[in-house]
Every structure is written in C-alpha cells, then in structure tokens.
C-alpha positions in Angstrom: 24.2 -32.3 24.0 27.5 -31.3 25.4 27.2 -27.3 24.6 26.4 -25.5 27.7 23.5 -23.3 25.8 22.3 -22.1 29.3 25.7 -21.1 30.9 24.6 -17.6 30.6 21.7 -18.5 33.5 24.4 -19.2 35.8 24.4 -17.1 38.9 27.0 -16.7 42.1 26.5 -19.0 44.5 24.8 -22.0 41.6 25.8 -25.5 42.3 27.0 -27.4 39.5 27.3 -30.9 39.3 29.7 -33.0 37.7 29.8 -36.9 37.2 33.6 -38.3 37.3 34.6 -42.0 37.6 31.2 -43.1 40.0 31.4 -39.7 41.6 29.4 -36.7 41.8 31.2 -33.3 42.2 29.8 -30.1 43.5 31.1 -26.5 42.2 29.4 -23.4 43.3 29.5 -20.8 41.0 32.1 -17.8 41.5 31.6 -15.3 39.2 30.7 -15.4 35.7 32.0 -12.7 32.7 32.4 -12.8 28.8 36.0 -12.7 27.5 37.2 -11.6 24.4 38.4 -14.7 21.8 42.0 -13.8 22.6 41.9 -13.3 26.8 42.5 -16.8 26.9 45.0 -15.8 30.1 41.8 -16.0 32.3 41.2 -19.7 31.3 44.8 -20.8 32.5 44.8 -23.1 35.7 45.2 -21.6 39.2 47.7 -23.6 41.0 46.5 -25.0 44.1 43.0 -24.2 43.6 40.4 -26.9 42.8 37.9 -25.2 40.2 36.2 -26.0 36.9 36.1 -23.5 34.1 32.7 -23.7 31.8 33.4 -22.3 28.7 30.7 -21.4 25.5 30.4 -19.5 22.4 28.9 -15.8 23.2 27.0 -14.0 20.0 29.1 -13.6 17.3 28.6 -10.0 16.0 29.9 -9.0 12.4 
C-alpha cells in the first residue's frame, strides 16, 4: 500500500527509510504541518538541499 496512512505519527527527529536502486536511505524528520490544497509553494524543491517531502491526504471537511 503506497498511502502513507500513518504520516500523521511522524515526529522531529523520526528516521525514515527509503529503498532506491540496492540502497537504503536515511531521512530524519524535520518538522511536520498540514497545508492548505493550494500552498503547494511549500512542496517546491530547495536547491542544494538533499530532502524528501512525504505528502497525504488530511480529513476532508465539507
């Protein structure tokens, strides 16, 4: 299942783990936050900076 249903466990200072090519990458968790749909300006790359960016679905509220 590729949906990060737990992302909201996440906590600074978390290791996360990342299988590319044979490899095993380690993350530690920076911050986390909820964004509105249309702040996507936070999910742009930083130059120079190498960082993942785990993205999910919050409740949708009517």
């Amino acid at each position: 299942d590729l949906r990060f249903f737990r992302l909201s466990e996440l906590r600074e200072g978390d290791k996360i783990f990342i299988e590319v090519g044979g490899r095993t990458l380690t993350y530690l968790v920076k911050n986390t936050e909820v964004i509105k749909a249309t702040d996507w300006q936070k999910l742009l790359p930083v130059e120079s900076q190498d960082m993942v960016t785990l993205l999910t679905c919050d409740q949708i509220e009517p």
